[in-house]
C-alpha positions in Angstrom: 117.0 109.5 112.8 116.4 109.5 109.4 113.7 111.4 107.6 112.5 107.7 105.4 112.4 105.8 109.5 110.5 108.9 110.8 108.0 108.9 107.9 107.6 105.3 108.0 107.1 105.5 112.5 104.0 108.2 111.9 102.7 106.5 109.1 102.0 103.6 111.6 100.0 105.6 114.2 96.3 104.2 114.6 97.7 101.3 112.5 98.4 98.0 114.7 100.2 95.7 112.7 99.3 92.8 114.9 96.0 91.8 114.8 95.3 91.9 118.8 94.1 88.0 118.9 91.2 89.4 117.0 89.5 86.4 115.0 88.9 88.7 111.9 87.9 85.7 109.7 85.0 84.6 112.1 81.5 86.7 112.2 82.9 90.0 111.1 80.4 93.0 112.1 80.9 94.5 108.3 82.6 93.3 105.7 83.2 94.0 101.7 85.0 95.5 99.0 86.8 99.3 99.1 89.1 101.0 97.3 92.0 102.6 99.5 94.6 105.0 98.4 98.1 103.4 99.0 100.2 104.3 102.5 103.5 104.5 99.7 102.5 104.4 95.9 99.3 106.8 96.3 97.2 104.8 93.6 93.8 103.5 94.4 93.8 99.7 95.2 90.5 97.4 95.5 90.9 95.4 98.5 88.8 93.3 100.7 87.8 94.6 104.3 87.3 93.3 107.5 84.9 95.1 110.5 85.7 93.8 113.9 86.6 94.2 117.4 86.5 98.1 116.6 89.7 96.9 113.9 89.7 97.6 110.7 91.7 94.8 108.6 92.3 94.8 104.9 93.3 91.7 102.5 93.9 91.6 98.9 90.6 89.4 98.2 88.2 87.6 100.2 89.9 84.0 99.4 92.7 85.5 102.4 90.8 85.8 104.7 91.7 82.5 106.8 93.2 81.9 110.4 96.5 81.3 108.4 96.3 84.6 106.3 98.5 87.6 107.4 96.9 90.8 107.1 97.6 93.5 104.5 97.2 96.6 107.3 94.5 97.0 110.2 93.7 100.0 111.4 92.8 100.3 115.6 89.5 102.4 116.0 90.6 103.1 119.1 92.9 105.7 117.9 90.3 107.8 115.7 88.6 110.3 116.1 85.8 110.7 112.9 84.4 108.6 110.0 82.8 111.1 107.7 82.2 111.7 104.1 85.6 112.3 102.1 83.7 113.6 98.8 85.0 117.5 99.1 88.7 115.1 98.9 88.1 112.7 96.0 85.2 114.0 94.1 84.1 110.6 94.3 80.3 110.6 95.6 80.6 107.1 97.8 84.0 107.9 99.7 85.1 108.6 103.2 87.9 109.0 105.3 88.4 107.6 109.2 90.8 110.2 111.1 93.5 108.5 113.3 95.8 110.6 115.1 96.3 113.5 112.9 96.3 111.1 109.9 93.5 110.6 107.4 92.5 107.6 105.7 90.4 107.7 102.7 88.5 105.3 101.4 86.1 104.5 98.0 82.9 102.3 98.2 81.1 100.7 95.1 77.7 103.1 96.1 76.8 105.6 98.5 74.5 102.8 100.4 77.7 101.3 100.8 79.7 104.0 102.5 76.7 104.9 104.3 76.8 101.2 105.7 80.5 101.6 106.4 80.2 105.0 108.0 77.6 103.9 110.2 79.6 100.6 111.5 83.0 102.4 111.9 81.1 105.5 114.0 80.0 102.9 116.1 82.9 101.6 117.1 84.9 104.4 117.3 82.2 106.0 119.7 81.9 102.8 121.3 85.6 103.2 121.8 85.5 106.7 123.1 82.8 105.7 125.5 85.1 102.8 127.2 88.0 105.3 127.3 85.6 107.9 128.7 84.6 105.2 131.8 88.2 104.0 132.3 89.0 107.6 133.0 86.0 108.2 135.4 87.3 105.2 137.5 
């Protein structure tokens, strides 16, 4: 297997390119503007983002999100295992990285009230994930 196929596998894990049936343009928990760092071309990129379903979607503006509109990359809260404050990594006071899998995500809001928002919703589903895994293991 080549190394640019196996790169381009594990950059995928926590990632669901599908969006799971999830309605992501209907009553999102959070949603809002972020800059990411790019999965190839590490530049920061403003884009649009979409809370729901414990998913993380991301679109280039707010005008894509529709029924129609294919996603520009989701992220499945299921597979992660933190949300916390990324500023030791950027420098950058209102950041914050999710960690899926052995792979970070980081992640730039406009003000620390923002992330602080953010950080709150994604813990919650993440835990709330954890907590469903925990019971479906019980049983």
């Amino acid at each position: 297997m080549a190394f640019g196929t196996i790169w381009a596998s594990l950059s995928q894990v926590g990632k669901d390119p599908d969006t799971g049936g999830v309605e992501f343009w209907r009553d999102p928990i959070r949603s809002g503007w972020l800059m990411k760092r790019g999965d190839v071309i590490r530049t920061w990129r403003r884009r649009w983002f979409v809370l729901k379903d414990g998913k993380l979607f991301w679109f280039l503006d707010p005008s894509h999100v529709t029924p129609n509109s294919k996603t520009r990359g989701v992220i499945d809260l299921r597979y992660c295992l933190s949300s916390t404050s990324a500023v030791d990594r950027t420098g950058q006071e209102a950041s914050f990285e999710i960690t899926c899998m052995g792979e970070a995500h980081c992640f730039i809001a406009d003000t620390v009230s923002e992330k602080d928002a953010w950080l709150s919703s994604i813990g919650a589903c993440i835990a709330r994930a954890s907590r469903a895994t925990s019971d479906a293991d019980y049983f």
